[in-house]
C-alpha positions in Angstrom: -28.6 -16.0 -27.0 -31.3 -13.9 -25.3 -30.8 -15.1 -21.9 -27.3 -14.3 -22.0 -26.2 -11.9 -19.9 -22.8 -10.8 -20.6 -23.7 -10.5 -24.0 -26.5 -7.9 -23.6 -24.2 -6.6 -20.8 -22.6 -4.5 -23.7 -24.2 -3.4 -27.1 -23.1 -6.3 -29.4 -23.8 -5.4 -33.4 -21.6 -8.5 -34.9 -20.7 -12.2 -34.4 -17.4 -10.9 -33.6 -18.8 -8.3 -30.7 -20.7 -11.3 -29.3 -17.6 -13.8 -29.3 -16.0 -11.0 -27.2 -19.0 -11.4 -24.8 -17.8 -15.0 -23.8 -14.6 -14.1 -23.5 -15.6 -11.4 -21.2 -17.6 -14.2 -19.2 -14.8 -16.3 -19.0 -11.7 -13.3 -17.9 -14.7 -12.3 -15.0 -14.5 -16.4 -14.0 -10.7 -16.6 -13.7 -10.3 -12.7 -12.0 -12.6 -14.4 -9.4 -10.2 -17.3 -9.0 -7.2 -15.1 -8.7 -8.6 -12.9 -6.4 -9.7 -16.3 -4.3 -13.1 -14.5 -3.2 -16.3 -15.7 -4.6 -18.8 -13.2 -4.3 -22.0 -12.7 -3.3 -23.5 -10.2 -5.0 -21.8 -11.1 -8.4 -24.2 -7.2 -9.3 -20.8 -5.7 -7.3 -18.0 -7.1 -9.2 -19.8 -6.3 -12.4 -20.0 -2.3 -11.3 -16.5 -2.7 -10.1 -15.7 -3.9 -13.7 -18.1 -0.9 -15.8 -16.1 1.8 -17.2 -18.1 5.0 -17.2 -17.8 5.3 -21.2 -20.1 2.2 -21.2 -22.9 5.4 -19.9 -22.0 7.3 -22.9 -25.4 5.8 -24.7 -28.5 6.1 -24.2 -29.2 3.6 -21.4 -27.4 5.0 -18.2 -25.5 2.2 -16.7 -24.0 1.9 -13.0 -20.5 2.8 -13.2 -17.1 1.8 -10.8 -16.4 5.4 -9.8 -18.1 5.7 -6.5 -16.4 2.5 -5.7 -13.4 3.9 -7.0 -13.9 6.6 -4.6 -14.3 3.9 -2.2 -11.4 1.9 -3.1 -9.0 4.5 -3.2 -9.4 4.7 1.4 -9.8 1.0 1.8 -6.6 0.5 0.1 -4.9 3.6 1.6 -6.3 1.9 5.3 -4.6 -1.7 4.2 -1.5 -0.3 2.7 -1.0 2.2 6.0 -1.8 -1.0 8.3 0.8 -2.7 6.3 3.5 -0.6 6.7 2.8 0.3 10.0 3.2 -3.6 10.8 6.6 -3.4 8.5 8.4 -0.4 9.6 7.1 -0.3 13.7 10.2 2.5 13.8 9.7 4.2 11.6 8.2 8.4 11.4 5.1 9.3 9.5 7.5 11.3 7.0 9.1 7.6 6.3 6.1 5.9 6.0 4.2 8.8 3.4 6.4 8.1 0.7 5.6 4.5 0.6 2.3 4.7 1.5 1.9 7.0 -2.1 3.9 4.6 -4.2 1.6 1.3 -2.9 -1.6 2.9 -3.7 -0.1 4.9 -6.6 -2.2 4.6 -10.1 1.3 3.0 -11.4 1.2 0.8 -8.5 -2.5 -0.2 -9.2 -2.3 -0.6 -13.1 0.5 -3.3 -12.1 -1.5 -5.3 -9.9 -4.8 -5.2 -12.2 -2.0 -6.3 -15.0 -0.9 -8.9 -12.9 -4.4 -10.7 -12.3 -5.1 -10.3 -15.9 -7.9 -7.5 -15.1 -8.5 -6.3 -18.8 -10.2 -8.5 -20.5 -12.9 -8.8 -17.5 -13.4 -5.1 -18.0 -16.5 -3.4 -19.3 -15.9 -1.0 -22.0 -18.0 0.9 -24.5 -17.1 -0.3 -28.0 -15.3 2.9 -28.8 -13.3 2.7 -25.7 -12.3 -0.9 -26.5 -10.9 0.1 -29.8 -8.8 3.0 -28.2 -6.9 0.1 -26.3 -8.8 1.0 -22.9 -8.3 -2.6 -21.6 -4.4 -2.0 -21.2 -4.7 1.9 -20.4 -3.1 2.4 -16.8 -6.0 5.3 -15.8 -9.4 2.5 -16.4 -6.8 -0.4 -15.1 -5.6 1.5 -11.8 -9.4 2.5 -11.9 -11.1 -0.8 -11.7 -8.4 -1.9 -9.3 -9.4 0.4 -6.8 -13.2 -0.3 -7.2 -13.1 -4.2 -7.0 -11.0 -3.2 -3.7 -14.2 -1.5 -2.7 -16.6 -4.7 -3.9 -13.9 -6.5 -1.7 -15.0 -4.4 1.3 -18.7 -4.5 0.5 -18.8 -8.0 0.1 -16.9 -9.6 2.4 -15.4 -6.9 4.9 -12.4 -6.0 5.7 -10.7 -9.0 5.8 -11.3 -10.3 2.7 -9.9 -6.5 1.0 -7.2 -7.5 3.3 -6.7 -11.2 2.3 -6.5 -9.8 -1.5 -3.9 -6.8 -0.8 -2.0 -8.9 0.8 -1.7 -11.4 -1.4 -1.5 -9.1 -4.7 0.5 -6.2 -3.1 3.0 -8.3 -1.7 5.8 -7.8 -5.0 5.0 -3.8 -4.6 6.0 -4.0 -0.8 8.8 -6.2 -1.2 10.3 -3.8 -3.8 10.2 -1.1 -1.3 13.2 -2.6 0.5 13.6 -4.0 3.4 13.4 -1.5 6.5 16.8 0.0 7.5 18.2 -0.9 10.8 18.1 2.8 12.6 21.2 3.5 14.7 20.7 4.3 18.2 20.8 7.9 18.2 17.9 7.4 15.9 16.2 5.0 17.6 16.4 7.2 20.8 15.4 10.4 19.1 11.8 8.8 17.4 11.1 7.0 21.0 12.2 10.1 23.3 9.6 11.9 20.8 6.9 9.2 21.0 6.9 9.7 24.4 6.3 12.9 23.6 9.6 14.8 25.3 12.1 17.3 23.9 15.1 15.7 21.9 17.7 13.9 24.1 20.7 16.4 24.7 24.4 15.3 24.4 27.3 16.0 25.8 30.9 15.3 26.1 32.2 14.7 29.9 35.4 13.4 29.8 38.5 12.9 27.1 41.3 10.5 28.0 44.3 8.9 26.2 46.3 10.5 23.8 45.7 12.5 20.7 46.4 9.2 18.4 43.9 7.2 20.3 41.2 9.5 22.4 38.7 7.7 24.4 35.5 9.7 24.6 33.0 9.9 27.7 29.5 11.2 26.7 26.5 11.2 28.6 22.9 12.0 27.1 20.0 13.3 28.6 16.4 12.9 27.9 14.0 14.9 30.0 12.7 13.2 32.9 14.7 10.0 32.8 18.3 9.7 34.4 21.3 10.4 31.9 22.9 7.9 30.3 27.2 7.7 30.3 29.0 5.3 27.8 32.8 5.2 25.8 34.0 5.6 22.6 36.8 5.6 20.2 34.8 8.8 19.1 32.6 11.6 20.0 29.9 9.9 17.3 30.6 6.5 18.8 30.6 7.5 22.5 27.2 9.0 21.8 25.5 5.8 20.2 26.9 3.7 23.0 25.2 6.2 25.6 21.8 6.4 23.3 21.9 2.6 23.0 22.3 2.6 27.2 19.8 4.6 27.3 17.3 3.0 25.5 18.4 -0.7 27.2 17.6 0.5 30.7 14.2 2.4 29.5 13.7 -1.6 28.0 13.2 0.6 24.5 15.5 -1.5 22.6 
């Protein structure tokens, strides 16, 4: 029993304690299969595992906070390249929203639930018995740091091989990406290019009261207007954005 380490990993007083030390052994086994990375410095994943209560002894152990700390950006970084990729349209006060609820600690505790992270996790004894293995602050916790062993182990692509893989229900609950309509459209690209808000404006009304057809014509600064027809105002504007945007080659 000496030369095993996952039972002196944690102070073990009983048969029970070290049964619990295999089992650890074995959950640390299969999180490495679900994850699909094997890693090099196995030292890594074990911090990423170590709850800081396992320091509260005499023996100061390395804890998964500073990977935590670590975590937290490289999975900020993935989840913004993500959505970026998803939403190409879409404003930074679209994006912010989801960007908080895929790295949120609710978010997090899901995922670690979902690879079975618990019972891999290093507790002190008096942590264990308070139910810290399904606790959503030490789950969300580790989650983060063995995104940070990811990083440090195998780069960036192997964080990203894993958030994609385990974030992948998370961003397909966020919905699909609205279609924008064409005023939209033309409003986010006029400002991309970094010019005032196209300018509208009606030129023409024909045909009775029962059935007006609307000329419009919008303006973006520096480019040509753009005239189109409607059965409405709102509809004779959208046409003109949309012919706007077709001859800039914007849609």
């Amino acid at each position: 029993m000496a030369g095993n380490s996952e039972i002196r990993s944690e102070p073990a007083t009983s048969a029970g304690e070290f049964r619990n030390g295999h089992t650890r052994a074995a959950a640390i086994a299969a999180l490495e299969r679900r994850l699909g990375h094997d890693f090099a410095d196995p030292a890594l994943l074990e911090r990423a595992l170590t709850h800081s209560s396992v320091g509260d002894g005499a023996k100061k152990v390395s804890d998964n906070e500073r990977l935590e700390f670590i975590g937290d950006r490289v999975l900020g970084l993935l989840a913004a390249e993500r959505l970026a990729d998803l939403y190409p349209t879409s404003s930074e006060g679209d994006l912010a929203p989801r960007l908080n609820a895929l790295v949120s600690r609710k978010t997090c505790a899901l995922v670690a639930r979902g690879v079975d992270l618990g019972p891999a996790l290093r507790l002190s004894p008096a942590e264990t018995k308070a139910g810290g293995r399904d606790k959503d602050s030490i789950l969300a916790g580790a989650c983060e740091a063995i995104m940070a062993a990811l990083y440090q182990d195998g780069g960036l692509d192997a964080a990203r091989a894993v958030f994609l893989d385990l974030w992948a229900g998370p961003i397909e609950e966020l919905g699909l990406p609205r279609p924008l309509d064409s005023k939209t459209q033309l409003q986010e690209w006029a400002q991309g290019q970094g010019k005032p808000l196209p300018a509208y404006a009606v030129v023409e009304r024909k045909g009775p009261d029962h059935a007006p057809v609307f000329t419009v014509e919008v303006a973006v600064q520096g480019l040509d207007a753009a005239r189109a027809e409607g059965r409405s105002r709102q509809d004779a504007e959208k046409a003109a954005a949309q012919a706007l945007l077709h001859r800039e080659g914007a849609a």
